[in-house]
N, C-alpha and C positions, 0 to 999 in steps of 0.2 A: 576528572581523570586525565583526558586529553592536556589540561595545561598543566598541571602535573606531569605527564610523561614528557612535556616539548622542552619544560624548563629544567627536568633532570637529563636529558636527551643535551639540549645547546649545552651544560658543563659535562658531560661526558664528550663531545667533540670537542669544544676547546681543550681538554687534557691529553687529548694524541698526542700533538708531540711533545709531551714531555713522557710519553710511552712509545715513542717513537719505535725502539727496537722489535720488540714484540708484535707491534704493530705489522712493523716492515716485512716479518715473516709470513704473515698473511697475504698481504697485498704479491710478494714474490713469487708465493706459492703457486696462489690464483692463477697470477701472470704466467706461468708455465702450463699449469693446466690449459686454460683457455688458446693458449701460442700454439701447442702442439694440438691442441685438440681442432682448432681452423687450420690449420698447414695441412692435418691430416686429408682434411673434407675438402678443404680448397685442391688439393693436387684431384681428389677425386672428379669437383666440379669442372676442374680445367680438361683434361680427359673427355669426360662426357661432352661438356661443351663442344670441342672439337669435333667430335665424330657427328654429334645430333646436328652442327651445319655444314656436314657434307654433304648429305640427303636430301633429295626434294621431292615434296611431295607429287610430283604430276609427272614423277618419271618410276621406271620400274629398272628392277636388277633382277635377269635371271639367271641362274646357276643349274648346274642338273642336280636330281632328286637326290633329297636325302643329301646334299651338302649344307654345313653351314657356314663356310666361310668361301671365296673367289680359291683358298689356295687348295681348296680339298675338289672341287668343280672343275670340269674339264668334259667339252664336248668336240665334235665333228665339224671341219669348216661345212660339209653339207645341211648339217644341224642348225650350226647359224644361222647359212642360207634362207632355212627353212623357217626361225624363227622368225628375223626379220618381213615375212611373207603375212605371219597372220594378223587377224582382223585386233583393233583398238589400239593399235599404234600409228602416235600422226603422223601424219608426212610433214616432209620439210618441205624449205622453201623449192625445193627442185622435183618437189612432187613423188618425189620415192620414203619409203617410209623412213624416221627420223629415228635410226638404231646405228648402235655402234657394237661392233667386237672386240671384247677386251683381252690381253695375256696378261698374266701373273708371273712375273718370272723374283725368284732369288736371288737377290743380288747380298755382297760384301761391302762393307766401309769399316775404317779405322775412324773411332771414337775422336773427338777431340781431348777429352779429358782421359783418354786411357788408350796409348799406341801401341801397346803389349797385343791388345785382343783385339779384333773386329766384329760388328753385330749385322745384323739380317736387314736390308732395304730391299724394299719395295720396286724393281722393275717393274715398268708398266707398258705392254706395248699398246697402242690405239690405234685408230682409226679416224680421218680428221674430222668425223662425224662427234665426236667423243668433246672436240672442243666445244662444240654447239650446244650439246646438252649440258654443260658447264661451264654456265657464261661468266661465273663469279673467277674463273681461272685466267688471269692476265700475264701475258710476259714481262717480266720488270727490268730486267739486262738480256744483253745479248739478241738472240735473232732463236726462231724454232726450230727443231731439227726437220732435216731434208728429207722428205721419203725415200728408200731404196737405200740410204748409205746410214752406218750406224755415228748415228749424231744423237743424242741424249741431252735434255734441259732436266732442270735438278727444281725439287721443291726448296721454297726460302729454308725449311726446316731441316731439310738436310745442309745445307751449309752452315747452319747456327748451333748445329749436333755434331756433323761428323766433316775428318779434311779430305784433300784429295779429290775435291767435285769440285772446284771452284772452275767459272767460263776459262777454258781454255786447256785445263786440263785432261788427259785421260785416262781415264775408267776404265782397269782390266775387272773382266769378269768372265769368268770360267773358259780361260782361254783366246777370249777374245778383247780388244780393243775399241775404246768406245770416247768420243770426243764428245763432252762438255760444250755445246754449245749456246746455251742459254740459263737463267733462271724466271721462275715463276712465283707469282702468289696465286692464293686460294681463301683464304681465311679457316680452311680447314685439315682433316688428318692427308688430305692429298697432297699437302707440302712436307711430308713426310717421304715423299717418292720421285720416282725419277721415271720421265716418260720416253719412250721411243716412237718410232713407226714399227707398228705390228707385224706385217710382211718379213720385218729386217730381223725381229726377235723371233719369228720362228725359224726362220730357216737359219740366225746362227745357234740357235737351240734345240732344233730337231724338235721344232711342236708343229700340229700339223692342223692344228682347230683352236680353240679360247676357253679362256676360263669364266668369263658372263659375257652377257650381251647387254648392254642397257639401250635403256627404248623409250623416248616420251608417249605418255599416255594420252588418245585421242579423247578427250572428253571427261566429263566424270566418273561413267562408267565403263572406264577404257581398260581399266583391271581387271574387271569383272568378265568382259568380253574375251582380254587376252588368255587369262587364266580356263575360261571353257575351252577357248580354240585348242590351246596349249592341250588339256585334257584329253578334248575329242580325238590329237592326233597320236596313231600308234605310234609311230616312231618317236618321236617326244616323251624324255621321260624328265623330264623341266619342274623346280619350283618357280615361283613369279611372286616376287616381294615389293611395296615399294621400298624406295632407296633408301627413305629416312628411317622407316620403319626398321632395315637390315641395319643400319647403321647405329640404330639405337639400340639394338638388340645385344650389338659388339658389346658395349660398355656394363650390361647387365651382371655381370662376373666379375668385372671390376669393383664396379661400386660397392658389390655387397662383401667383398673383400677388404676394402678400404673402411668399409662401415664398421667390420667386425670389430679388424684392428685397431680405430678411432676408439669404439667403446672400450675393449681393452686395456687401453692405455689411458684414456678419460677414467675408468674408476679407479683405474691402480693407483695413478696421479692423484684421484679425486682423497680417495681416502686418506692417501698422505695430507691433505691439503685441509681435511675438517679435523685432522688430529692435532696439524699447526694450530688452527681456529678453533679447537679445546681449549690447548691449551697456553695459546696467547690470550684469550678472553676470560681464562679463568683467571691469570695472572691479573689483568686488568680490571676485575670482579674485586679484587683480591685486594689491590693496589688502592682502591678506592671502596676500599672498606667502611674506615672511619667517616667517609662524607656518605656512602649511600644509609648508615644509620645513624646519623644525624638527621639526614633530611627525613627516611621514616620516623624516626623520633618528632621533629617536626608536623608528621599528619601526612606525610607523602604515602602510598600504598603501592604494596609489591609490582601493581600491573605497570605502573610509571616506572619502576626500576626495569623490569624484563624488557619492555618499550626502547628504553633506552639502551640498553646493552644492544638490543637485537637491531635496535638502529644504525649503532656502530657497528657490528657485524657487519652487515648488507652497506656501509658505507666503504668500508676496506673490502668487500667483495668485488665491489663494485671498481675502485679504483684498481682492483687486481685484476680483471677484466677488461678494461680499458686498455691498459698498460697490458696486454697480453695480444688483445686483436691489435693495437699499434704495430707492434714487432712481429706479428703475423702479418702484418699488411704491408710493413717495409720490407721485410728479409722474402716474403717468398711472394706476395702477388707480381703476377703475368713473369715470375721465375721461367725460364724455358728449361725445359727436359723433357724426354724418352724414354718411354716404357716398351715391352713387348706386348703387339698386339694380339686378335683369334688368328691371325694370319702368321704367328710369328715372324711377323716383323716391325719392328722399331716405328712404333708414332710418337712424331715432335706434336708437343703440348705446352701451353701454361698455365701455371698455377691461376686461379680463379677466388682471392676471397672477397665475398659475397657481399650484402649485407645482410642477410639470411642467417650465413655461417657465423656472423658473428653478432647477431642475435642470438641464435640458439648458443654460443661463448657466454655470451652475457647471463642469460637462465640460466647455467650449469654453474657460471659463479657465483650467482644468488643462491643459489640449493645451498649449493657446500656454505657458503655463507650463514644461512639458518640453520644448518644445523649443528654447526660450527658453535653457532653462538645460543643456540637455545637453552643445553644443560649450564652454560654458564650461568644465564641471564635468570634461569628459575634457582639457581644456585642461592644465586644475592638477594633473588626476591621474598626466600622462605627464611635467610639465615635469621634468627632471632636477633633482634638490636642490641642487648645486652652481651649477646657473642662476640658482635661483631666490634663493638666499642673495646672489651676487653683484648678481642685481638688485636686489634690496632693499640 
């Protein structure tokens, strides 16, 4: 049976292209489904990627209770003070403990691709403690800003997003004026933002405390410790997360959004795609009429015909999946774009396709492919050969 199905399988390959058309509707099909269905999930993985290497694990983010994001949090400089104090946070090299106070501020930029509207970045005031615990954040032009005078360095991502922040430039923001004098990388959603010194972002914004504190964790169980003290004290009314952990958390609402949408749009395409592979393989069933009952005539048996058919299915599935992750991987990997973040504000990202993503591409065009070519292939392999001679 096997050399049976191999030797009606290699004349059913060699006969593609002179079926070429039929053919081609498959393999297109595929290629769309699978293009769109990794562009979907790549934008999702780029996303996630970004935010899950902002976070580290041996530092902590805390916010006050009951927030879940830096923009909804907001406590007391005494607060700070106070967190900065307690026990499982290490010190630095200067022997005071190794915590930073962060502000969140709202800032404006005009789009590069759309100067009509402006969208929401990221102010960030810090503390120079803030650089320490984010060693992955390097200057790449210009010089950092001065403490005490409003000087602002911009993430690579916002210049790659939005105009108007270029070194040298300046940045009105609600009222005030603010000089560009640096940029930075990160490799992650922090290049989406623009930093200050903190002292300077509250008093030209009338904040009078922070929106987290982050704190390297003394030891293993330096969480464990921070989060009792946190608890024990009254006046504290603090969550204590680590960082990656907060950050991974951001993306959770994304992805299962992305997710939906991908399958939505995967089966809607998908069905289209096995109705092409009906009925171009019926065509093809069809077409090759008079030779597949000859060869049963011959002594071949039906499971050598279905063999064959469903070979060439999953053969044009396949190449429509190839041809699908191809042009998902030219047109949109490490694509750069911005989304709205929990923070509502704009994270610079890139597209990420995988090889993962385009594995599981690959599966979804094999499916549609079987069953695409199943009713064909049992089609040909029941038709009576008497039928099928007089139809041809």
């Amino acid at each position: 049976m096997l050399r049976q199905a191999f030797a009606i399988t290699g004349l059913s390959v060699r006969s593609i292209p002179e079926r070429w058309a039929p053919s081609l509707v498959i393999v297109i099909g595929l290629a769309g489904v699978v293009a769109v269905f990794t562009a979907l999930l790549a934008m999702a993985a780029g996303f996630e990627s970004t935010l899950r290497a902002t976070g580290r694990h041996d530092v902590a983010i805390i916010l006050r209770g009951g927030s879940d994001a830096e923009l909804n949090s907001a406590f007391d400089r005494d607060s700070t003070d106070l967190i900065k104090q307690e026990p499982g946070i290490r010190p630095g090299a200067d022997g005071k403990p190794l915590a930073a106070a962060e502000l969140m501020v709202i800032a404006e930029l005009v789009r590069r691709d759309d100067v009509k509207s402006g969208a929401n970045v990221t102010l960030r005031g810090v503390e120079p403690a803030a650089f320490i615990l984010r060693p992955q954040l390097k200057i790449i032009a210009g010089r950092n800003f001065t403490p005490g005078l409003r000087e602002i360095i911009v993430g690579r991502g916002v210049l790659l997003q939005f105009q108007g922040a270029n070194i040298g430039q300046i940045v009105r923001m609600r009222g005030s004026e603010w000089t560009v004098v640096g940029e930075f990388a990160s490799g992650d959603s922090h290049e989406s933002e623009m930093w200050t010194d903190i002292n300077v972002a509250r008093s030209t914004f009338g904040r009078l405390g922070a929106s987290s504190v982050l704190a390297a964790l003394d030891g293993a169980d330096g969480l464990e410790r921070l989060k009792a003290a946190v608890a024990a004290e009254p006046r504290l009314s603090l969550d204590v997360l680590r960082e990656d952990d907060y950050f991974s958390a951001q993306t959770r609402q994304f992805r299962a959004t992305i997710g939906v949408l991908a399958g939505v749009v995967t089966v809607i395409m998908g069905l289209g795609a096995v109705f092409a592979a009906l009925n171009s393989m019926y065509a093809a069933v069809a077409s090759r009429g008079k030779e597949i009952a000859t060869l049963r005539a011959l002594g071949f048996g039906g499971f050598a015909v279905v063999v064959s058919v469903m070979i060439e299915a999953l053969l044009l599935a396949l190449a429509g999946a190839l041809l699908g992750a191809l042009i998902a991987y030219l047109l949109f990997n490490n694509l750069s774009v911005s989304t709205l973040g929990q923070s509502f504000t704009q994270v610079v990202f890139s597209f990420k396709v995988t090889p993962e993503l385009v594995t599981r591409g690959l599966v979804i065009a094999l499916l549609i492919g079987m069953l695409g070519g199943f009713l064909p292939a049992l089609r040909g392999a029941r038709l009576p050969v008497t039928t099928s001679l007089r139809e041809s």
